[in-house]
C-alpha positions as CSV (number, residue, x, y, z in Angstrom):
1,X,52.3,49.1,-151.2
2,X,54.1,49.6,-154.4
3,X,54.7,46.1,-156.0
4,X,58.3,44.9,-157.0
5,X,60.2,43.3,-159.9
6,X,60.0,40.0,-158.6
7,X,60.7,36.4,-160.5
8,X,58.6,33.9,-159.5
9,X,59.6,30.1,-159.3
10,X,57.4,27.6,-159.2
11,X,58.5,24.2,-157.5
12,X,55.7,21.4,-158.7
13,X,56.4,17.5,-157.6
14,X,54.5,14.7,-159.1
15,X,55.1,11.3,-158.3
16,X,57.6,10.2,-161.0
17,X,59.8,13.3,-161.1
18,X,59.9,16.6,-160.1
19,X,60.3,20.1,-162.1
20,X,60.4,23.9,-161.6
21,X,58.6,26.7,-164.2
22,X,59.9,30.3,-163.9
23,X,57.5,32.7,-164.4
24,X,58.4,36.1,-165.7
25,X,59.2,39.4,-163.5
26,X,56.1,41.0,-162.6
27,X,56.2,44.8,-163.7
28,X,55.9,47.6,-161.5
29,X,53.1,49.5,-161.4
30,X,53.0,52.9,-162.2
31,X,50.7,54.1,-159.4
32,X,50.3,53.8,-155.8
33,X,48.1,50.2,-154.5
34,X,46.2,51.0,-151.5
35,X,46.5,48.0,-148.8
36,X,43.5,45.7,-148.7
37,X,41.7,47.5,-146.3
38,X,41.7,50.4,-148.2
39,X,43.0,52.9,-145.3
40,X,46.3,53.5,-146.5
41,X,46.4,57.0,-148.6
42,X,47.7,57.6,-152.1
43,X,48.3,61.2,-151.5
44,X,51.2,62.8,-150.0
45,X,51.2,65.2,-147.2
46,X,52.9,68.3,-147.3
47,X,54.4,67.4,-144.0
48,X,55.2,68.7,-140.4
49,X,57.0,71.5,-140.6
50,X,54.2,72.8,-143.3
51,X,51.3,71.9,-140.8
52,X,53.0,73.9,-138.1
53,X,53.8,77.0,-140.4
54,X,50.3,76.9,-140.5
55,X,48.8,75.7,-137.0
56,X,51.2,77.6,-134.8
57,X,50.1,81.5,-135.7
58,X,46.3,80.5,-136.3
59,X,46.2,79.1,-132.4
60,X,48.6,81.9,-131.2
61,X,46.4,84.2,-132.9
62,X,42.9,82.6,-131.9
63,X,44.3,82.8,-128.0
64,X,45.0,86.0,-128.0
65,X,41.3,87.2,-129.3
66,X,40.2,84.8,-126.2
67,X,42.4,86.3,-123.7
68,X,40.9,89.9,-124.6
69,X,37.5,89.1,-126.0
70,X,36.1,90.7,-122.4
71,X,38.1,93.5,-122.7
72,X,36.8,94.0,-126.7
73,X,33.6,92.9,-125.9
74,X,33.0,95.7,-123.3
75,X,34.7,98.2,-126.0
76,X,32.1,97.4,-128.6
77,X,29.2,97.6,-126.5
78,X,30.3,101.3,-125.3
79,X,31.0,102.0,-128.7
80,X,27.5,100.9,-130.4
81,X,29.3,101.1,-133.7
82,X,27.9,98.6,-136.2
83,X,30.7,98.4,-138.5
84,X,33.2,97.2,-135.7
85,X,30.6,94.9,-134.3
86,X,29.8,93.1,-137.4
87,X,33.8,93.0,-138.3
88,X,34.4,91.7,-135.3
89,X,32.2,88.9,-135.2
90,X,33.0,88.2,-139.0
91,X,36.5,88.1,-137.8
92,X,35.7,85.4,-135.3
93,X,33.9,83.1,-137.9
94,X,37.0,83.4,-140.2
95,X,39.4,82.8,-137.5
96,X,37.3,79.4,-136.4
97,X,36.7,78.2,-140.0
98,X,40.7,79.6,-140.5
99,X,41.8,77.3,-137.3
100,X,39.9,74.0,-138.4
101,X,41.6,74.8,-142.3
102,X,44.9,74.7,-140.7
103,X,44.5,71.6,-138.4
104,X,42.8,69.6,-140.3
105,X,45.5,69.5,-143.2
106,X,45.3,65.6,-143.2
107,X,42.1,65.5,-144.7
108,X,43.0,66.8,-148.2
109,X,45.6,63.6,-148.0
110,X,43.1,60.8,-147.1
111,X,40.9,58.2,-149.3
112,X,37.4,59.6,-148.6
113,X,37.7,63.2,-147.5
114,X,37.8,65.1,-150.5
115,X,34.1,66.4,-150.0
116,X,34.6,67.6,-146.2
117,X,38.0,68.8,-147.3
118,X,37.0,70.7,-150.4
119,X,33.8,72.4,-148.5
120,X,36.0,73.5,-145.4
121,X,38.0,75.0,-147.7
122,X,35.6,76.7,-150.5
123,X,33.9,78.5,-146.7
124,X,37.2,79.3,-145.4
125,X,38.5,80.9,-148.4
126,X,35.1,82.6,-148.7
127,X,35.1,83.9,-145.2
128,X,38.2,85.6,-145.5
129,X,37.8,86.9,-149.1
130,X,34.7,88.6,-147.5
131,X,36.6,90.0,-145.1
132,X,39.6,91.1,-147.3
133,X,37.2,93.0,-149.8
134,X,34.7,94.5,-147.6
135,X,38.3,96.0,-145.4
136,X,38.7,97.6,-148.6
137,X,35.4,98.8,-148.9
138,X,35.3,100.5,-145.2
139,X,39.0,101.5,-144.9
140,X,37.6,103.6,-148.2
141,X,35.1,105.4,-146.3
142,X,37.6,105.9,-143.6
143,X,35.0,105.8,-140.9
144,X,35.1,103.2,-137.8
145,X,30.9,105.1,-137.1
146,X,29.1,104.6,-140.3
147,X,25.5,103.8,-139.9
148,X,23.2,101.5,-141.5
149,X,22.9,102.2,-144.7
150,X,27.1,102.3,-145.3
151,X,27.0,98.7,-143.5
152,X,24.5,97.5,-145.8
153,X,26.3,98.7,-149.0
154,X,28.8,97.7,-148.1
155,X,28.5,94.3,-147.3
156,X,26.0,93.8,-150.4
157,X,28.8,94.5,-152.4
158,X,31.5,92.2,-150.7
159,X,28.8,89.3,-150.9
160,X,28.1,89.6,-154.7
161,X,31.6,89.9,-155.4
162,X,32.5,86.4,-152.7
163,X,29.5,85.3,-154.2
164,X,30.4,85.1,-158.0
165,X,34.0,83.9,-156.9
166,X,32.2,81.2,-154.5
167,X,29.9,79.9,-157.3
168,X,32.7,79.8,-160.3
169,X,35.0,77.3,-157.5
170,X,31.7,75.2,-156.8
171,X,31.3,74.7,-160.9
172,X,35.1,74.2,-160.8
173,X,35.8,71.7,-157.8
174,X,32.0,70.0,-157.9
175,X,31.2,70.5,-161.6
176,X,34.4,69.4,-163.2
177,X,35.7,67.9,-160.5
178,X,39.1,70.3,-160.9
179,X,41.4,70.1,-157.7
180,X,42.0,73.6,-156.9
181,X,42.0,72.7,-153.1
182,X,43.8,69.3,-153.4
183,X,47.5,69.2,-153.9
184,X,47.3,65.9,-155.5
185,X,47.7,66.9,-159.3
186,X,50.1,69.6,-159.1
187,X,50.0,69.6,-163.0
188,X,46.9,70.3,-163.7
189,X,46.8,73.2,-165.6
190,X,43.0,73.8,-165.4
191,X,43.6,74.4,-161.3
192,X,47.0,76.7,-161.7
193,X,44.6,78.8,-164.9
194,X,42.3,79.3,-162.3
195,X,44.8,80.8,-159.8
196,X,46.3,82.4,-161.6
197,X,42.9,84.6,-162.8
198,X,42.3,84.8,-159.3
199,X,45.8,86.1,-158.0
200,X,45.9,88.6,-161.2
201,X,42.5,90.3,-160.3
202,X,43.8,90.7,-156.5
203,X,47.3,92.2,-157.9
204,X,45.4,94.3,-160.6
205,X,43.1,96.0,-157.7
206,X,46.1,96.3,-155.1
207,X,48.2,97.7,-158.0
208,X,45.6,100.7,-159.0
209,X,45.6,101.7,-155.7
210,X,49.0,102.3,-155.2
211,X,48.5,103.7,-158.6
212,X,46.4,106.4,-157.8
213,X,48.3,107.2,-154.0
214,X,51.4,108.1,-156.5
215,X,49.0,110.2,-158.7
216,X,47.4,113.8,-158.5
217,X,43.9,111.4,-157.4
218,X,45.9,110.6,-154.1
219,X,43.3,112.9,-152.3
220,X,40.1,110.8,-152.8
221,X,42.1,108.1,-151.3
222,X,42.0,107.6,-147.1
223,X,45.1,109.5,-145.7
224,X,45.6,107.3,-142.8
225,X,49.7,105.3,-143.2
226,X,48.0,101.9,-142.3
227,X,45.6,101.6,-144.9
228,X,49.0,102.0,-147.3
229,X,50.5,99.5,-145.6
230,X,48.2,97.1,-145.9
231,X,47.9,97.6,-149.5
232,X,51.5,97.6,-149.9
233,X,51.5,94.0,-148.6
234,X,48.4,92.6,-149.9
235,X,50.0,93.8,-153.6
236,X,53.1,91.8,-152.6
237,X,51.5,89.0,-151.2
238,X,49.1,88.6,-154.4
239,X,51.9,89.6,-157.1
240,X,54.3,86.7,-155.6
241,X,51.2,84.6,-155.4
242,X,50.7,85.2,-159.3
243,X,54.0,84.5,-160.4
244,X,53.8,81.1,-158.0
245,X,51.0,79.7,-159.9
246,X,52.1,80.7,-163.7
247,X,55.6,78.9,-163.0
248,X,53.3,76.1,-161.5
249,X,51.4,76.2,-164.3
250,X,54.3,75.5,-166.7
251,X,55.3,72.7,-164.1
252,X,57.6,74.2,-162.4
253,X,58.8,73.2,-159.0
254,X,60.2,76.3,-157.8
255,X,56.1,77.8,-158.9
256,X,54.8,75.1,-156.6
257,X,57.0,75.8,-153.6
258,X,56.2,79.6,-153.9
259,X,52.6,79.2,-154.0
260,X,52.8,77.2,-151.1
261,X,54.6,80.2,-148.9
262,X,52.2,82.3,-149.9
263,X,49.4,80.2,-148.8
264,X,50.8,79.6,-145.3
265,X,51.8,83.6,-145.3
266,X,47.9,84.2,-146.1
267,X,46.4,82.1,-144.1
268,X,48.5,82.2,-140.7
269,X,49.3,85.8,-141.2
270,X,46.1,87.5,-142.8
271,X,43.8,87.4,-139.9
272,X,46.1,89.4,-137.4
273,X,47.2,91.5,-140.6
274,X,43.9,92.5,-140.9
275,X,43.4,92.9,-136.9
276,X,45.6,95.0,-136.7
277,X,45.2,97.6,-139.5
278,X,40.9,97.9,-139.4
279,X,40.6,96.6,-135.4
280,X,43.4,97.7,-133.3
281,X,43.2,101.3,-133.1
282,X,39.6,100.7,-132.3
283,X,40.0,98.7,-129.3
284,X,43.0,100.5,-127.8
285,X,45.7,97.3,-128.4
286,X,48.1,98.9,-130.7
287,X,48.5,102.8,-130.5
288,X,48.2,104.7,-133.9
Protein backbone atom coordinates (compact mmCIF):
# COMPACT_ATOMS: atom_id res chain seq x y z
CA UNK A 1 0.00 0.00 0.00
CA UNK A 2 1.45 3.23 -1.17
CA UNK A 3 1.94 5.49 1.98
CA UNK A 4 0.29 9.08 2.15
CA UNK A 5 1.19 12.70 3.00
CA UNK A 6 -0.17 12.55 6.33
CA UNK A 7 0.35 15.01 9.52
CA UNK A 8 0.49 13.44 12.57
CA UNK A 9 -0.79 15.01 15.89
CA UNK A 10 0.11 13.82 18.90
CA UNK A 11 -2.38 14.47 21.97
CA UNK A 12 -0.18 13.78 25.40
CA UNK A 13 -1.92 14.56 28.99
CA UNK A 14 -0.06 14.77 32.14
CA UNK A 15 -1.56 15.52 35.29
CA UNK A 16 -1.11 19.26 35.50
CA UNK A 17 -1.86 20.26 31.90
CA UNK A 18 -2.27 18.95 28.76
CA UNK A 19 -0.48 19.68 25.21
CA UNK A 20 -0.38 18.44 21.60
CA UNK A 21 3.19 18.14 19.26
CA UNK A 22 2.63 18.07 15.49
CA UNK A 23 4.82 15.98 13.77
CA UNK A 24 5.76 16.64 10.27
CA UNK A 25 4.05 15.18 6.94
CA UNK A 26 5.44 11.86 6.28
CA UNK A 27 6.80 11.74 2.53
CA UNK A 28 5.62 9.51 0.07
CA UNK A 29 7.55 6.88 -0.99
CA UNK A 30 8.72 6.46 -4.27
CA UNK A 31 8.12 2.70 -4.74
CA UNK A 32 5.47 0.26 -4.14
CA UNK A 33 5.37 -1.31 -0.10
CA UNK A 34 4.28 -4.80 -0.16
CA UNK A 35 1.53 -5.59 2.66
CA UNK A 36 2.93 -7.28 5.72
CA UNK A 37 2.43 -10.51 4.54
CA UNK A 38 4.37 -10.05 1.71
CA UNK A 39 1.67 -11.51 -0.90
CA UNK A 40 0.68 -8.40 -2.39
CA UNK A 41 2.67 -7.87 -5.94
CA UNK A 42 4.73 -4.83 -7.03
CA UNK A 43 4.42 -5.69 -10.60
CA UNK A 44 1.76 -4.79 -12.88
CA UNK A 45 -0.13 -7.13 -15.09
CA UNK A 46 -0.61 -6.54 -18.50
CA UNK A 47 -4.23 -7.26 -17.95
CA UNK A 48 -7.37 -9.20 -19.23
CA UNK A 49 -7.88 -8.42 -22.46
CA UNK A 50 -3.98 -9.10 -22.99
CA UNK A 51 -4.22 -12.59 -21.31
CA UNK A 52 -7.13 -13.48 -23.55
CA UNK A 53 -5.33 -12.27 -26.84
CA UNK A 54 -3.13 -14.68 -25.80
CA UNK A 55 -5.16 -17.77 -24.11
CA UNK A 56 -8.00 -17.78 -26.50
CA UNK A 57 -6.14 -18.93 -29.99
CA UNK A 58 -3.49 -21.20 -28.01
CA UNK A 59 -6.65 -23.34 -26.44
CA UNK A 60 -8.61 -23.01 -29.81
CA UNK A 61 -5.64 -24.15 -31.43
CA UNK A 62 -4.49 -26.96 -28.89
CA UNK A 63 -8.45 -28.37 -29.34
CA UNK A 64 -8.36 -28.61 -32.62
CA UNK A 65 -4.94 -30.85 -32.77
CA UNK A 66 -6.99 -33.05 -30.12
CA UNK A 67 -10.10 -33.26 -32.00
CA UNK A 68 -7.96 -34.72 -35.12
CA UNK A 69 -4.93 -36.21 -33.48
CA UNK A 70 -6.62 -39.85 -34.45
CA UNK A 71 -7.24 -38.89 -37.76
CA UNK A 72 -3.22 -37.48 -38.01
CA UNK A 73 -2.06 -40.07 -36.09
CA UNK A 74 -3.38 -42.78 -38.52
CA UNK A 75 -1.95 -40.41 -41.49
CA UNK A 76 1.59 -40.54 -40.11
CA UNK A 77 1.75 -44.07 -39.35
CA UNK A 78 0.66 -44.88 -43.24
CA UNK A 79 3.02 -42.41 -44.22
CA UNK A 80 6.21 -43.68 -42.22
CA UNK A 81 7.79 -40.32 -43.06
CA UNK A 82 10.24 -39.27 -40.32
CA UNK A 83 10.34 -35.66 -41.03
CA UNK A 84 6.35 -35.24 -40.41
CA UNK A 85 6.61 -37.52 -37.51
CA UNK A 86 9.21 -35.75 -35.59
CA UNK A 87 7.52 -32.23 -36.70
CA UNK A 88 4.58 -33.35 -35.42
CA UNK A 89 5.49 -34.37 -32.18
CA UNK A 90 7.87 -31.22 -31.87
CA UNK A 91 4.76 -29.29 -32.69
CA UNK A 92 2.89 -30.91 -29.76
CA UNK A 93 5.65 -30.05 -27.16
CA UNK A 94 5.64 -26.32 -28.45
CA UNK A 95 1.97 -26.09 -28.37
CA UNK A 96 1.93 -27.56 -24.49
CA UNK A 97 4.90 -25.46 -23.34
CA UNK A 98 3.10 -22.57 -25.79
CA UNK A 99 -0.42 -23.16 -23.77
CA UNK A 100 1.13 -23.09 -20.06
CA UNK A 101 3.26 -19.60 -21.43
CA UNK A 102 -0.01 -18.15 -22.21
CA UNK A 103 -2.02 -19.10 -19.03
CA UNK A 104 0.24 -18.65 -16.69
CA UNK A 105 0.86 -14.84 -17.46
CA UNK A 106 0.41 -14.07 -13.64
CA UNK A 107 3.51 -15.51 -12.75
CA UNK A 108 5.88 -12.92 -14.45
CA UNK A 109 3.67 -10.41 -11.99
CA UNK A 110 4.09 -12.16 -8.65
CA UNK A 111 6.78 -11.79 -5.56
CA UNK A 112 8.60 -15.18 -5.99
CA UNK A 113 8.07 -16.54 -9.46
CA UNK A 114 10.59 -15.05 -11.45
CA UNK A 115 12.64 -18.39 -11.64
CA UNK A 116 9.57 -20.63 -12.82
CA UNK A 117 8.45 -17.73 -14.95
CA UNK A 118 11.80 -16.96 -16.59
CA UNK A 119 12.48 -20.99 -17.29
CA UNK A 120 8.91 -21.49 -18.80
CA UNK A 121 9.70 -18.87 -20.87
CA UNK A 122 13.57 -19.44 -21.99
CA UNK A 123 11.94 -23.41 -23.10
CA UNK A 124 9.01 -22.00 -24.72
CA UNK A 125 10.80 -19.54 -26.69
CA UNK A 126 13.30 -22.30 -27.40
CA UNK A 127 10.79 -24.79 -28.52
CA UNK A 128 9.38 -22.74 -31.06
CA UNK A 129 12.60 -20.99 -32.35
CA UNK A 130 13.46 -24.72 -33.03
CA UNK A 131 10.67 -25.12 -34.84
CA UNK A 132 10.70 -21.79 -36.77
CA UNK A 133 14.38 -22.49 -38.04
CA UNK A 134 14.42 -26.07 -38.69
CA UNK A 135 10.66 -25.14 -41.08
CA UNK A 136 13.19 -23.22 -42.82
CA UNK A 137 15.57 -25.79 -43.10
CA UNK A 138 13.01 -28.55 -44.51
CA UNK A 139 10.68 -26.17 -46.53
CA UNK A 140 14.41 -25.73 -48.25
CA UNK A 141 14.71 -29.18 -49.23
CA UNK A 142 11.15 -29.13 -50.31
CA UNK A 143 10.62 -32.74 -49.41
CA UNK A 144 7.78 -33.99 -46.82
CA UNK A 145 10.02 -37.92 -47.43
CA UNK A 146 13.56 -37.21 -46.65
CA UNK A 147 15.36 -39.91 -44.89
CA UNK A 148 17.62 -40.14 -42.02
CA UNK A 149 20.45 -38.46 -42.76
CA UNK A 150 18.32 -35.01 -44.09
CA UNK A 151 16.50 -35.37 -40.54
CA UNK A 152 19.62 -35.46 -38.73
CA UNK A 153 21.18 -32.44 -40.51
CA UNK A 154 18.82 -30.93 -40.17
CA UNK A 155 17.96 -30.83 -36.78
CA UNK A 156 21.79 -30.64 -35.75
CA UNK A 157 21.79 -27.48 -37.29
CA UNK A 158 18.43 -25.96 -35.72
CA UNK A 159 19.78 -27.19 -32.24
CA UNK A 160 23.25 -25.44 -32.48
CA UNK A 161 21.68 -22.46 -33.74
CA UNK A 162 18.63 -22.63 -30.53
CA UNK A 163 21.38 -23.61 -28.67
CA UNK A 164 23.74 -20.57 -28.96
CA UNK A 165 20.57 -18.28 -28.74
CA UNK A 166 19.38 -20.52 -25.52
CA UNK A 167 22.82 -20.17 -23.79
CA UNK A 168 23.40 -16.18 -24.55
CA UNK A 169 19.47 -15.59 -22.70
CA UNK A 170 20.66 -17.98 -19.72
CA UNK A 171 23.98 -15.60 -19.25
CA UNK A 172 21.53 -12.71 -19.85
CA UNK A 173 18.47 -13.52 -17.53
CA UNK A 174 20.59 -15.87 -14.86
CA UNK A 175 24.07 -14.23 -15.22
CA UNK A 176 23.15 -10.62 -15.17
CA UNK A 177 20.08 -10.96 -13.91
CA UNK A 178 18.67 -8.74 -17.19
CA UNK A 179 14.74 -8.96 -17.55
CA UNK A 180 14.24 -9.92 -20.97
CA UNK A 181 11.14 -12.04 -19.93
CA UNK A 182 9.76 -9.74 -17.16
CA UNK A 183 7.91 -6.62 -18.14
CA UNK A 184 8.82 -4.97 -15.02
CA UNK A 185 11.66 -2.54 -16.17
CA UNK A 186 10.46 -1.51 -19.45
CA UNK A 187 13.52 0.83 -19.59
CA UNK A 188 16.07 -1.20 -19.37
CA UNK A 189 18.11 -0.79 -22.20
CA UNK A 190 20.31 -3.85 -21.80
CA UNK A 191 16.80 -6.10 -22.39
CA UNK A 192 15.39 -3.92 -25.53
CA UNK A 193 19.62 -4.25 -26.99
CA UNK A 194 19.07 -7.67 -26.72
CA UNK A 195 15.83 -7.68 -28.78
CA UNK A 196 16.55 -5.80 -30.80
CA UNK A 197 19.86 -8.15 -31.98
CA UNK A 198 17.54 -10.84 -31.93
CA UNK A 199 14.56 -9.38 -34.12
CA UNK A 200 17.29 -7.83 -36.62
CA UNK A 201 18.92 -11.37 -37.33
CA UNK A 202 15.23 -12.87 -37.89
CA UNK A 203 14.41 -9.74 -40.31
CA UNK A 204 18.02 -9.91 -41.92
CA UNK A 205 17.38 -13.89 -42.83
CA UNK A 206 13.55 -13.32 -43.81
CA UNK A 207 14.77 -10.30 -45.85
CA UNK A 208 17.53 -12.32 -48.13
CA UNK A 209 15.09 -14.57 -48.90
CA UNK A 210 12.70 -12.54 -50.37
CA UNK A 211 15.89 -11.18 -51.78
CA UNK A 212 16.93 -13.83 -53.70
CA UNK A 213 12.95 -14.97 -54.83
CA UNK A 214 13.11 -11.29 -56.71
CA UNK A 215 16.59 -12.27 -58.14
CA UNK A 216 17.92 -14.39 -61.13
CA UNK A 217 18.87 -17.12 -57.90
CA UNK A 218 14.97 -17.49 -57.50
CA UNK A 219 15.46 -21.07 -58.97
CA UNK A 220 17.51 -22.72 -56.07
CA UNK A 221 14.74 -21.48 -53.91
CA UNK A 222 11.45 -24.02 -53.33
CA UNK A 223 8.71 -23.10 -55.92
CA UNK A 224 5.84 -24.04 -53.77
CA UNK A 225 3.37 -20.20 -53.03
CA UNK A 226 3.23 -21.29 -49.25
CA UNK A 227 6.69 -21.34 -48.46
CA UNK A 228 6.52 -17.37 -49.87
CA UNK A 229 3.89 -16.71 -47.74
CA UNK A 230 5.23 -17.65 -44.88
CA UNK A 231 8.29 -15.81 -45.39
CA UNK A 232 6.44 -12.86 -46.42
CA UNK A 233 4.86 -12.84 -42.88
CA UNK A 234 7.60 -13.94 -40.74
CA UNK A 235 9.66 -10.81 -42.47
CA UNK A 236 6.74 -8.59 -41.37
CA UNK A 237 6.18 -10.07 -38.11
CA UNK A 238 10.09 -9.78 -37.26
CA UNK A 239 10.69 -6.18 -39.03
CA UNK A 240 7.58 -4.68 -36.92
CA UNK A 241 9.09 -6.59 -33.99
CA UNK A 242 12.47 -4.61 -34.59
CA UNK A 243 11.22 -1.36 -34.92
CA UNK A 244 8.98 -2.12 -31.43
CA UNK A 245 11.92 -2.77 -29.40
CA UNK A 246 14.44 0.18 -30.83
CA UNK A 247 11.47 2.75 -30.01
CA UNK A 248 11.31 0.80 -26.65
CA UNK A 249 14.65 1.13 -26.39
CA UNK A 250 14.64 4.95 -26.56
CA UNK A 251 11.58 4.73 -24.03
CA UNK A 252 9.11 5.03 -26.03
CA UNK A 253 5.60 4.01 -25.24
CA UNK A 254 4.20 3.56 -28.58
CA UNK A 255 7.76 0.88 -28.92
CA UNK A 256 6.41 -0.93 -25.95
CA UNK A 257 2.89 -1.33 -27.09
CA UNK A 258 4.10 -2.58 -30.53
CA UNK A 259 6.30 -5.08 -29.15
CA UNK A 260 3.67 -6.34 -27.21
CA UNK A 261 1.28 -7.10 -30.42
CA UNK A 262 3.84 -8.76 -31.90
CA UNK A 263 4.36 -11.06 -29.07
CA UNK A 264 0.71 -12.00 -28.67
CA UNK A 265 0.60 -12.19 -32.87
CA UNK A 266 3.70 -14.78 -32.37
CA UNK A 267 2.73 -16.62 -29.92
CA UNK A 268 -1.17 -17.22 -30.44
CA UNK A 269 -0.71 -17.10 -34.15
CA UNK A 270 2.72 -18.96 -34.89
CA UNK A 271 1.89 -22.43 -34.06
CA UNK A 272 -1.24 -22.77 -36.49
CA UNK A 273 0.89 -20.49 -39.02
CA UNK A 274 3.30 -22.90 -39.05
CA UNK A 275 0.53 -25.89 -39.15
CA UNK A 276 -0.66 -24.84 -41.79
CA UNK A 277 2.16 -24.03 -44.26
CA UNK A 278 4.72 -27.39 -43.31
CA UNK A 279 1.56 -29.84 -41.90
CA UNK A 280 -1.56 -29.29 -43.57
CA UNK A 281 -1.10 -30.43 -47.05
CA UNK A 282 0.37 -33.49 -45.43
CA UNK A 283 -2.45 -34.56 -43.51
CA UNK A 284 -5.26 -33.70 -46.01
CA UNK A 285 -6.88 -30.50 -43.74
CA UNK A 286 -6.38 -27.70 -45.97
CA UNK A 287 -6.19 -28.43 -49.80
CA UNK A 288 -3.10 -26.99 -51.69
Amino acid sequence: MMAKNLEATINVTTASESFSVSLPPIAELPFPVESIGGNESVRQCHGVLYDAALVVPTVLFVLYLVVHAKKNLTKLCNGRSYIMISYYALLWLACVLNLAWCSLQGWQCSAGKEVAWNLLSLFTVAAMLYLEISLMAFLLQESYASGLETLARTFIISGIIVGVDMLLKVIYVFGFGFPLFIDVDSTHRMKWGFWIIHELLLTAVYGFILFVHFSKWREKLPSRPAFYHYVVVMFVVSAVAFFGCALAGTGAAFGIWLYNLTVICYHSLYLPLLYATFLADFFQVISS
